[in-house]
Structure formats: structure tokens, C-alpha cells
KOLLUMFI-303959 format. One line per field, with one value per residue: residue in one letter; x, y, z negated of N, C-alpha, C in turn. Coordinates in Angstrom, 2 decimals. Layout:
BEGIN
residu c(A_...)
n.c1 c(X_...)
n.c2 c(Y_...)
n.c3 c(Z_...)
ca.c1 c(X_...)
ca.c2 c(Y_...)
ca.c3 c(Z_...)
c.c1 c(X_...)
c.c2 c(Y_...)
c.c3 c(Z_...)
END
This chain:
BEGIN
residu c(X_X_X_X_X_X_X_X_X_X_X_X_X_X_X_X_X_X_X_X_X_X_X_X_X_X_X_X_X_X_X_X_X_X_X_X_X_X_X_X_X_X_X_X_X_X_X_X_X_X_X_X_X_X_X_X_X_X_X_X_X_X_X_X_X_X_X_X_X_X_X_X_X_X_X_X_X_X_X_X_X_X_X_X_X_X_X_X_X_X_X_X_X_X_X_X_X_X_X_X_X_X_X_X_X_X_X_X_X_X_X_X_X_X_X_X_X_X_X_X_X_X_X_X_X_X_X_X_X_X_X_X_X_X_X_X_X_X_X_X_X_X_X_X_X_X_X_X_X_X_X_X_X_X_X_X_X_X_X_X_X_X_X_X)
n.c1 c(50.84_49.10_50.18_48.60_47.46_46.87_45.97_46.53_45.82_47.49_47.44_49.85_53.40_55.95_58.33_57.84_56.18_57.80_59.83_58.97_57.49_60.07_60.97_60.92_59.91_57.58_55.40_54.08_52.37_50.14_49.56_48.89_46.51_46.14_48.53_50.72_52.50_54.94_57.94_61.81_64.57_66.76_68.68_68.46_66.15_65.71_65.88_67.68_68.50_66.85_64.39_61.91_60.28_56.89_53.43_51.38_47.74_46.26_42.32_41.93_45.18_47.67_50.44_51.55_53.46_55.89_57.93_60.07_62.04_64.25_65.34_65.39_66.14_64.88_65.55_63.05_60.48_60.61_60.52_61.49_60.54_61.49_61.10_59.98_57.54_54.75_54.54_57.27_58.93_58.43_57.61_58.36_58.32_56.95_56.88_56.12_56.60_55.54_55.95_54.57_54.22_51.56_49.99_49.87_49.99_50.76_50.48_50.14_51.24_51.06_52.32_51.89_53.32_53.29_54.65_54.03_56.20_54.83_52.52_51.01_50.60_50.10_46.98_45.58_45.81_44.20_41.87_41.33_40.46_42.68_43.58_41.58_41.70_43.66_43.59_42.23_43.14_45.48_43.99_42.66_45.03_46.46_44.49_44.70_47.53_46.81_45.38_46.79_48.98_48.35_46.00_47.13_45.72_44.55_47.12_49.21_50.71_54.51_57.16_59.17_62.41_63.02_63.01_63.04)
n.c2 c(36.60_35.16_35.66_38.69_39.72_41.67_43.63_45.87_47.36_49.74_52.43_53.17_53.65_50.52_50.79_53.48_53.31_51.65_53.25_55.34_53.62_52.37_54.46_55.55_57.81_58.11_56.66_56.95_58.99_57.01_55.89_57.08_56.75_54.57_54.13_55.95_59.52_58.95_58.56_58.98_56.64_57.32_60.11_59.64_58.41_56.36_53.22_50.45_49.83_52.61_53.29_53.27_54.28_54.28_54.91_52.28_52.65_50.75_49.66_48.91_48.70_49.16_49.06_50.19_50.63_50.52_49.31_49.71_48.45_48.57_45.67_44.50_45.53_45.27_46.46_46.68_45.06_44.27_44.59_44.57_44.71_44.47_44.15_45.52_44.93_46.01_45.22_45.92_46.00_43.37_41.55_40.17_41.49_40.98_42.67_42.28_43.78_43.19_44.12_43.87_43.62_44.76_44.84_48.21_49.05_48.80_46.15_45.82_44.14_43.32_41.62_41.40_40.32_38.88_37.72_36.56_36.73_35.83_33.77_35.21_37.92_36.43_35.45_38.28_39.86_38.14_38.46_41.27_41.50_42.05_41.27_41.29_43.97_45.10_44.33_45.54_47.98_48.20_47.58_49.71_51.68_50.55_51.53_54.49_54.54_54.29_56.45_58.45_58.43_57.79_60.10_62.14_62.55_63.24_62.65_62.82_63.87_64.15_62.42_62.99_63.49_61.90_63.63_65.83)
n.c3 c(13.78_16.43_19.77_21.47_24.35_26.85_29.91_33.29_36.01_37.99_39.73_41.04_42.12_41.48_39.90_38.94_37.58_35.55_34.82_33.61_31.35_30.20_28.84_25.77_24.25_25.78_24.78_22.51_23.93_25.12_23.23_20.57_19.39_17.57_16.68_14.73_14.11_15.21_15.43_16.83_16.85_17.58_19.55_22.42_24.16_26.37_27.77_27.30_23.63_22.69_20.09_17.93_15.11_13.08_12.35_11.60_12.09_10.58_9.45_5.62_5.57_3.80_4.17_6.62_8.09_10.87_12.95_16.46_18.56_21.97_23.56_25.83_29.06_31.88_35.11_37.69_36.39_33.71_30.22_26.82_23.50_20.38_16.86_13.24_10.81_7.98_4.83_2.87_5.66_6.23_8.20_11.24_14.86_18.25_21.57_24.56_27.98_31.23_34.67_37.77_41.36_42.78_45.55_46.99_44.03_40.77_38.42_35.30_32.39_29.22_26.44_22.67_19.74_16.33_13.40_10.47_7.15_4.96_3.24_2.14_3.96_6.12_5.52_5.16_7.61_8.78_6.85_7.45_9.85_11.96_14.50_16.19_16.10_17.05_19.46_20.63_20.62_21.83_24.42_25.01_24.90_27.33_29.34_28.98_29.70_32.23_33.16_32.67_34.58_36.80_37.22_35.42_33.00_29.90_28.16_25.34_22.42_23.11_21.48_18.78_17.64_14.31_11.74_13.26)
ca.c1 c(49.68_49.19_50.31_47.82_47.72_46.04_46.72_46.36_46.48_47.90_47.93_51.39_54.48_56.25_59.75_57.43_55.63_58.47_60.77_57.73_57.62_61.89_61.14_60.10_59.13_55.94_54.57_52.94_51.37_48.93_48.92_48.55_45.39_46.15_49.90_50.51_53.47_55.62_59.27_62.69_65.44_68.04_68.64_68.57_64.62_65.71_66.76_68.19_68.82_65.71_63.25_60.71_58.68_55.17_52.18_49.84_46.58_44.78_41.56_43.06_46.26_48.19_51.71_51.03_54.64_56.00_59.33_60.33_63.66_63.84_66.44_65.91_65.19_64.99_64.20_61.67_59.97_60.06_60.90_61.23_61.10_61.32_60.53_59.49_55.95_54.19_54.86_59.25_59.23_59.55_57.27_58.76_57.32_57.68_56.34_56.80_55.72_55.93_55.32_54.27_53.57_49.63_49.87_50.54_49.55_51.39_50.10_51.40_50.59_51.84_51.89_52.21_52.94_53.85_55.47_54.20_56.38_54.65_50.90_49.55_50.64_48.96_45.68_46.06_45.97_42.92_40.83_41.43_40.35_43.80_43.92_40.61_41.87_44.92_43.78_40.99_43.60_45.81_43.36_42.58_46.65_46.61_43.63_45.24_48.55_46.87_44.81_48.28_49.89_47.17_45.60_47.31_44.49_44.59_48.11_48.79_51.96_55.81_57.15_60.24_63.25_62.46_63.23_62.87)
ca.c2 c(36.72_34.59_36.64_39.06_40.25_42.85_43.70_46.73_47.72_50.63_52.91_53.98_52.63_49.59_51.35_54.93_52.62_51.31_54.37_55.76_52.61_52.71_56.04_54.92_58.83_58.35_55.53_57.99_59.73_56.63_54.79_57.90_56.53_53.61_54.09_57.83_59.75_58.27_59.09_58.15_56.28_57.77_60.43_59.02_57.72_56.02_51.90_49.55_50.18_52.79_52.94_54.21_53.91_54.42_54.35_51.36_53.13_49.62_49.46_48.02_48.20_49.71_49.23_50.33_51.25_49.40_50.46_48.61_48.87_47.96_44.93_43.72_46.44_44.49_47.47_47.28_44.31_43.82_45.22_43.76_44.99_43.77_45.11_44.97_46.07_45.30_45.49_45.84_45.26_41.25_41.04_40.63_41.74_41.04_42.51_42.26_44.28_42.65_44.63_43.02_44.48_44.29_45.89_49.38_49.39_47.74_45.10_46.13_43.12_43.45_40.90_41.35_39.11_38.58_36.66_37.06_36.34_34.71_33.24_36.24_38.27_35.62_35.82_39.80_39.83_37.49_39.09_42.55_41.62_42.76_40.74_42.12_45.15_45.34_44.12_46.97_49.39_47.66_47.58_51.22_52.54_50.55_52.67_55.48_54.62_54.34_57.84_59.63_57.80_57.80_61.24_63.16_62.94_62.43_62.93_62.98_64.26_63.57_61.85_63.54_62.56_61.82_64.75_66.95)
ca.c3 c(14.63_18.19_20.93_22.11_25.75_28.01_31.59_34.10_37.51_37.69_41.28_41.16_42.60_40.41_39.54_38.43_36.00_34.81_34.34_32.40_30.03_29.83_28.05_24.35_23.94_26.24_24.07_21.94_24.76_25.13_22.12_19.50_18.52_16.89_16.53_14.20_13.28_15.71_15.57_17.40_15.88_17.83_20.62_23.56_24.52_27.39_28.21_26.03_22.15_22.19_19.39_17.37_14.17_13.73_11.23_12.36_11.47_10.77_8.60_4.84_5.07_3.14_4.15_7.64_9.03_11.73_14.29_17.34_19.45_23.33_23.37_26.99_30.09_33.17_36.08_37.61_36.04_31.96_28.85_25.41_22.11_18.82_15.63_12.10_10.03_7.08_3.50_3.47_7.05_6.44_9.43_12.87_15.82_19.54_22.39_26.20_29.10_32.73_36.04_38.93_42.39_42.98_47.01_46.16_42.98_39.89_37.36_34.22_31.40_27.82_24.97_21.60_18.80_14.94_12.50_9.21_6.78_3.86_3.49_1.90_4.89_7.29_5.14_5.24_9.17_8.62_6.56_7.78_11.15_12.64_15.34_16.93_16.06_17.63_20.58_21.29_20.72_23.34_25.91_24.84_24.76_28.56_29.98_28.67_30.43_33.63_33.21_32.37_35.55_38.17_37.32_34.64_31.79_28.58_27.24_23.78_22.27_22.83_20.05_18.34_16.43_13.11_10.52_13.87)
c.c1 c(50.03_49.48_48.76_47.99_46.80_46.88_45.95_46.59_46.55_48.37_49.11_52.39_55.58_57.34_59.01_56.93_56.73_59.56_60.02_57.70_59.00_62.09_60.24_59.46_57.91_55.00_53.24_52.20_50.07_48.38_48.99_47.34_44.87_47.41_49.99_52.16_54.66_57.52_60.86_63.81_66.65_67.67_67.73_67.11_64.75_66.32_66.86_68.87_67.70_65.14_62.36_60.05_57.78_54.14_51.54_48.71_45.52_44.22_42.30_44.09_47.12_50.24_52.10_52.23_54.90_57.82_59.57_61.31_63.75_65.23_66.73_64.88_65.51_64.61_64.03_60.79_59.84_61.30_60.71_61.70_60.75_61.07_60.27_58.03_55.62_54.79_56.87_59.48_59.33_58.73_57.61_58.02_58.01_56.47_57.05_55.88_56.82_54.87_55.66_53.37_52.26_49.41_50.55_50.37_51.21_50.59_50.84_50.41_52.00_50.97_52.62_51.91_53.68_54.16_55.30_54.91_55.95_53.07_50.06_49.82_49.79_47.34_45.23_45.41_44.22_41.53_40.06_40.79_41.53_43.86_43.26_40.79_43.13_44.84_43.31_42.09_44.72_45.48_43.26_43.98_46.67_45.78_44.29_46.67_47.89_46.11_45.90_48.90_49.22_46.72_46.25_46.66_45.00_46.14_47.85_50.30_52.98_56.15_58.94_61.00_62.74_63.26_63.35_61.70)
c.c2 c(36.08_35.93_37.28_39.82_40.92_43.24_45.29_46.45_49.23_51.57_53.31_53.17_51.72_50.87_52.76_54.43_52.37_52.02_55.05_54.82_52.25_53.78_56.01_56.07_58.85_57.43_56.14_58.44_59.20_55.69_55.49_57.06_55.39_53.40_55.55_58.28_58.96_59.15_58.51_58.08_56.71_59.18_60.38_57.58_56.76_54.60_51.17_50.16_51.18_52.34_53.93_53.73_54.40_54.13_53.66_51.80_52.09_49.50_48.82_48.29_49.47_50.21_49.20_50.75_49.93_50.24_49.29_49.59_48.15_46.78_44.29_45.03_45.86_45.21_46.68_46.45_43.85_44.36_44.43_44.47_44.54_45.28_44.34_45.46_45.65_46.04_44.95_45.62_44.22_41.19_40.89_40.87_41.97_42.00_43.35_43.09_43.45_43.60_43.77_43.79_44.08_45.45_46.95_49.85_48.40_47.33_44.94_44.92_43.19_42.69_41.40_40.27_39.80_37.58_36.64_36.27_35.79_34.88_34.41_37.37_38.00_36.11_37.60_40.05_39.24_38.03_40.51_42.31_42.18_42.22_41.68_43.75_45.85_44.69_45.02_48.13_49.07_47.68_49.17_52.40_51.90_51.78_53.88_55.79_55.00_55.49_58.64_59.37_58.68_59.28_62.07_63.70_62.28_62.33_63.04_63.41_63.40_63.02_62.74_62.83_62.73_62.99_66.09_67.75)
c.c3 c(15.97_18.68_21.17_23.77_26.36_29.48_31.92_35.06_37.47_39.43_41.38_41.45_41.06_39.09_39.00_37.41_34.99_34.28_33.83_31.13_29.71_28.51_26.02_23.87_24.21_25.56_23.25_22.28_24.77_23.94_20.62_19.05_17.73_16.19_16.10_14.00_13.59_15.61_16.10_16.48_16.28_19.39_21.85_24.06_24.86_27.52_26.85_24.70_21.97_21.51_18.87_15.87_13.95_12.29_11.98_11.51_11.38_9.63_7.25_4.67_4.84_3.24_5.76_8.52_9.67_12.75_15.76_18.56_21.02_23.24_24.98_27.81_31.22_34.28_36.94_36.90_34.69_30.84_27.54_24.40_21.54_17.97_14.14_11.66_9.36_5.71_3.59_4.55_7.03_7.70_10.59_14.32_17.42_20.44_23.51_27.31_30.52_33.75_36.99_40.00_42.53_44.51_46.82_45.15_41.90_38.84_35.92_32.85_30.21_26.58_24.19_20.67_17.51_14.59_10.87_8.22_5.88_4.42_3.66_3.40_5.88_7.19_5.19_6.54_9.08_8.16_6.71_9.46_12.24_14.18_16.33_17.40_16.71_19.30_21.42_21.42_21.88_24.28_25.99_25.68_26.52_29.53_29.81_29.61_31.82_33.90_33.24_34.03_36.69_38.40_36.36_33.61_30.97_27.71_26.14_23.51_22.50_21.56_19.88_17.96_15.17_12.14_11.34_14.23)
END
């Protein structure tokens, strides 16, 4: 899948955003509703080697797991994880968050992308409307960040270790 991207502004100071998105536990908080049954792959939430996997609850599909590990934490300014999803995990999956001061606010913008490995995969994505669909819930899981941040609404659960 092309990169998809969404942005925020976000009232809160840079470095509070970004020691909130460091924490791979709070992911769940705003992106339960497209992302299910989230669970951590190790301990330790927090920085580099963090992860998680996840049901992608998208229309169709059938082989709807997904995980993704933080590989680059840059404070205050960007995060990267990878990942896999799909049918055997062959799919790879990137995505990046960048903060950027906006006055006293921060500008929090996060792409995501794929890699599907074979055709029928591609066509899959295609006919399922995934793209569309993964972008609404993106813009969605941002709003959500910046309701949790800004005012304290809308939480959704911690995410656990897995078999805890």
C-alpha cells in the first residue's frame, strides 16, 4: 500500500507528546477501534525494541493480525516502527511518527505504509477498500490522541502482555 498520512496539532508540549507515543502500551488507548486485542511482545513498553500485536479489524479480511516493533526513537521528534500483517505475516509494514513544534502546541504527523508481498495480496488491499479504510481510522486513532492529551477523554484500555 502507498504511504498513507494524517497530521495533528496537538496543545501539549513536544517532549509530553512524545513520551506518550515512546510508550507502545498507550497505542491502544486511541486506536482500539480499528486496532483489537492488542498485546505486548515483551515487558518493557517503553523506547526502542518495544512492540505489540494487534487484530486489524478491516472489512474482508480474514487474516487480520498484524505486530509492529519501535526500531528508531529519536526524543523528542520521531519514532519508527516496523512490522508484519496479513496472511503469515509476509507483509511488511512501516510506519513513522514526526513531532514538530507548532508555537506551543505540537504537530504530530504519522505515515503508514505496506509492502504486500505477492499480487494477490496487492489485489486484496484493492478490492477490500483498505486503503480508504485505513486511513479514516488514522485520522480517527489521531483525534483520539489529541482528546486523551489535551483533555483527558476518551481513553480506551491499556494494552497487556500477551497471555496476561
Amino acid at each position: 500500500m502507498d504511504p498513507i498520512t494524517a497530521h495533528v496539532v496537538i496543545d501539549r508540549p513536544r517532549e509530553e507528546v512524545f513520551d506518550y507515543l515512546a510508550d507502545i502500551a498507550n497505542h491502544q488507548e486511541f486506536s482500539d477501534h480499528y486496532l483489537k486485542e492488542w498485546r505486548l511482545t515483551r515487558l518493557d513498553s517503553v523506547g526502542r525494541g518495544a512492540g505489540a500485536r494487534f487484530k486489524i479489524d478491516a472489512p474482508l479480511d480474514r487474516h487480520g493480525w498484524g505486530d509492529m516493533t519501535f526500531v528508531e526513537v529519536q526524543r523528542p521528534y520521531k519514532i519508527v516502527a516496523v512490522g508484519r500483517a496479513g496472511k503469515f505475516n509476509r507483509q511488511k509494514t512501516w510506519t513513522t511518527w514526526t513531532l514538530e513544534p507548532a508555537g506551543h502546541a505540537t504537530r504530530v504527523e504519522v505515515t503508514m505504509e505496506s509492502e504486500p508481498a505477492l499480487l494477490s495480496d496487492k489485489l486484496m488491499e484493492a478490492l477490500t477498500g483498505r486503503r480508504g479504510w485505513m486511513k479514516r481510522g488514522l485520522n480517527k486513532a489521531l483525534q483520539r490522541m489529541q482528546a486523551i492529551l489535551e483533555e483527558d477523554l476518551d481513553r480506551g484500555p491499556r494494552v497487556t502482555v500477551g497471555g496476561l
